[in-house]
Structures are given as structure tokens and as C-alpha cells.
C-alpha positions in Angstrom: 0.0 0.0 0.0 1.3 3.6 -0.7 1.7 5.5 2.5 4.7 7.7 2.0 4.5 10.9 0.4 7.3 11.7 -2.4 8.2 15.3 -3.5 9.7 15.7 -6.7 11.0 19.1 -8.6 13.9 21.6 -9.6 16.7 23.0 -7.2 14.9 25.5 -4.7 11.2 24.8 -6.1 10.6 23.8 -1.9 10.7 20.8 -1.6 12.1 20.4 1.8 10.3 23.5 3.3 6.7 22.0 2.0 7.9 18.3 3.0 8.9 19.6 6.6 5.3 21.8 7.0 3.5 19.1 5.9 4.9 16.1 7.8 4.3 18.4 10.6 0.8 19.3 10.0 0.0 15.3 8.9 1.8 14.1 11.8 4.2 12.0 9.7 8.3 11.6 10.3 9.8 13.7 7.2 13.0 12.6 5.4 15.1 14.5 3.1 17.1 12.0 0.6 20.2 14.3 0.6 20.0 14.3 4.1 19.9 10.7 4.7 23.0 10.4 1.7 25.1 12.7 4.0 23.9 11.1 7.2 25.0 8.0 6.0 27.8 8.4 4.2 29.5 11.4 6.4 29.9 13.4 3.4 28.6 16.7 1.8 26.5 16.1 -1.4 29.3 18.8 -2.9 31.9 16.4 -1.3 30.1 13.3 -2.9 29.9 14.9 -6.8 33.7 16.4 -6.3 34.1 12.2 -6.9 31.6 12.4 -9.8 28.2 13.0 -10.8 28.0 9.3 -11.2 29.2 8.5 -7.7 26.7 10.8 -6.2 24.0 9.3 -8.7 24.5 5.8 -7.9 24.6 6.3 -4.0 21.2 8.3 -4.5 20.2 5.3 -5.8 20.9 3.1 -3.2 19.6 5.7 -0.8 16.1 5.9 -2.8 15.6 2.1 -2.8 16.6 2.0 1.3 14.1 4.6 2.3 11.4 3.7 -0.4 11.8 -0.1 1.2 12.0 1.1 5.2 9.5 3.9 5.8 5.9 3.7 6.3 3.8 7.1 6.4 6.7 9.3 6.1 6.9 12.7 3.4 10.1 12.2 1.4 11.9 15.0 -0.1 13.8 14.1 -3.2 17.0 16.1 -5.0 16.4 17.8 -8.0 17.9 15.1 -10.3 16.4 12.1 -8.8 14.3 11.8 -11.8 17.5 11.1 -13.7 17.4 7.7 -13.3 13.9 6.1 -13.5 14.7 3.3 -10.6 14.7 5.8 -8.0 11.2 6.7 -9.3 10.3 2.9 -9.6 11.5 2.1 -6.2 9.7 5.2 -4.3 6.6 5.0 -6.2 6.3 1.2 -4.7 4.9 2.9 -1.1 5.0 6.6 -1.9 2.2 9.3 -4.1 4.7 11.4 -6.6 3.8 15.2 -5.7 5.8 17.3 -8.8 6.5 20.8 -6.7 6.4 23.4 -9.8 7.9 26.3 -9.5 8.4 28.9 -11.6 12.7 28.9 -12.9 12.8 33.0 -12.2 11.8 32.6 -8.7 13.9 29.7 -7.6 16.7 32.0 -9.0 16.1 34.8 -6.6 15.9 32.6 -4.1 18.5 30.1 -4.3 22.1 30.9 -3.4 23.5 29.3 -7.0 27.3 28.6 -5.5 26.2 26.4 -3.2 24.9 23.7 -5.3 27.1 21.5 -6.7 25.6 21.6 -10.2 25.2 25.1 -10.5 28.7 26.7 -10.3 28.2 27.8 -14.1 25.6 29.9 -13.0 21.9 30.1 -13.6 22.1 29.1 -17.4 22.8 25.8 -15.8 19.5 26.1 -14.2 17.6 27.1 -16.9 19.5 23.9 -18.8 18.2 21.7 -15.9 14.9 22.9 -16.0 14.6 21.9 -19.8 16.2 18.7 -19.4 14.2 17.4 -16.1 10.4 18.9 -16.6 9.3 16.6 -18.5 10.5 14.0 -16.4 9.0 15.3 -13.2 5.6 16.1 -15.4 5.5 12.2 -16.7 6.5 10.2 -13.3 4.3 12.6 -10.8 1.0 11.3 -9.7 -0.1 14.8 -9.8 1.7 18.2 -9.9 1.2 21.4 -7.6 2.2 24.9 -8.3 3.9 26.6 -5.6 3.9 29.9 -5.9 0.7 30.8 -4.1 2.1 30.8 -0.9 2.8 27.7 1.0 -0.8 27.4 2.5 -2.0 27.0 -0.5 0.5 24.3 -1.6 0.0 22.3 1.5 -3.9 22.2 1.1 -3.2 21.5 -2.2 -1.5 18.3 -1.7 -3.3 17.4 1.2 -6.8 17.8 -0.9 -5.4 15.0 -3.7 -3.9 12.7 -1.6 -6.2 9.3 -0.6 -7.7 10.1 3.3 -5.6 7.2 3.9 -2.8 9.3 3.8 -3.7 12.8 5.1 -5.8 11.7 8.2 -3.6 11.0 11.6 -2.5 7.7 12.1 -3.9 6.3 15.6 -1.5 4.3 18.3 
């Protein structure tokens, strides 16, 4: 049965800011992918793709298939490029609802700080590049999308009104 609650998107679309307020407001545990990666292997994502994209990509991997098999009622936030490689989506879609977080490119720009993510040191072209290569992606593996720049109320009703009951209501015990 799908319990978990998987958030998908770009860089900076707010994933883990939505993930964290809604886990909250559901009463479910919240994990953040890149979170668990560093957790577990006591490195920085920057740290991890200074190996290579690959090496990051394959412990992501790994990381997705863990989670996706271990927790039950839980919102998982994803990195941007999970979407890369369609077994992360396989495994995560086994127990979790795919929420696409859409967000519009010139937003996440004024709000992200660009040198700190690995993948962006070129600068936001990069992003824009990103954004063309991954959308349709996100689009086609997402069991529905939400647009998140109304405000984050909005975005967390959102969700919460196409998600089964199953999911949204409190678990008891």
C-alpha cells in the first residue's frame, strides 16, 4: 500500500520547506534524501559529486531504494535530479504518491544561493539547462503536480486535498 508521500522538482522549487510543514501538519516523520545520503555516508552532497556526478547518482540510488523499502507514512523529499534515473522513481513510487513541486525557474533563481549547489557553479544558465532537461521527467513520473507559488498554504492544502484520506488523516496508536 502507498503510504509515504514523495516530492519531486527543480533545485529551490521547496521541496524540503513543504515536505517539513506538511509532515508536521499530517503528523508523519519527514525525510530529506540528501539528508539521509550525507547522514550516511559522512559526506557533503558537494563532497560526494567532487568524486563524480555518477558517484553521487548511484549512491542516490541506493539511498532511494533504502528509504522507499523502510519507511511507512513518512513525506520524502527528493533532490532535483532524482528523476534522472527512473529506478529511484520505480522504487519510491512502490509505497509513496509522486507530488511534482512546480515552480516557476525566475523565482527559484532569486531565491537560491546558485554557489552552493554542486551543479550550478556555471551559474543560472545551468538552471535554466536543468529545467529543460528534467520537466518533462518530473511532469511524466508525478501522480499529480502542484504549483507553488501561491504561498505555501495554499501548496500544502493543495496536496493534502489530492492525496487518498488514507494518507492525510492521523494515524492512531
Amino acid at each position: 500500500m502507498k503510504t509515504n508521500i514523495v516530492l519531486i522538482g527543480m533545485t529551490g522549487s521547496g521541496k524540503s520547506t513543504i515536505g517539513e510543514k506538511l509532515s508536521q501538519q499530517l503528523g508523519m516523520p519527514f525525510k530529506d534524501i540528501d539528508l539521509f545520503i550525507e547522514h550516511t555516508t559522512k559526506q557533503s552532497i558537494p563532497e560526494l559529486f567532487e568524486v563524480s556526478e555518477a558517484h553521487f547518482r548511484a549512491i542516490e540510488t541506493k539511498a532511494c531504494k533504502k528509504i522507499a523499502a523502510t519507511e511507512n507514512h513518512t513525506v520524502i523529499s527528493c533532490g532535483g535530479g532524482v528523476v534522472l534515473n527512473p529506478e529511484n522513481i520505480q522504487a519510491l513510487r512502490k509505497t509513496g504518491w509522486i507530488v511534482f513541486i512546480d515552480r516557476p525557474i525566475e523565482h527559484i533563481i532569486k531565491d537560491i544561493e546558485i554557489g552552493h549547489r554542486p551543479l550550478l557553479k556555471e551559474g543560472k544558465g545551468k538552471l535554466y539547462q536543468f529545467h529543460e532537461q528534467r520537466l518533462n521527467l518530473y511532469q511524466s513520473f508525478a501522480d499529480f503536480r502542484v504549483d507553488n507559488q501561491s504561498g505555501l498554504e495554499d501548496v500544502l492544502n493543495t496536496i493534502k486535498n489530492n492525496l487518498p484520506k488514507t494518507i492525510t488523516h492521523k494515524r492512531r496508536g
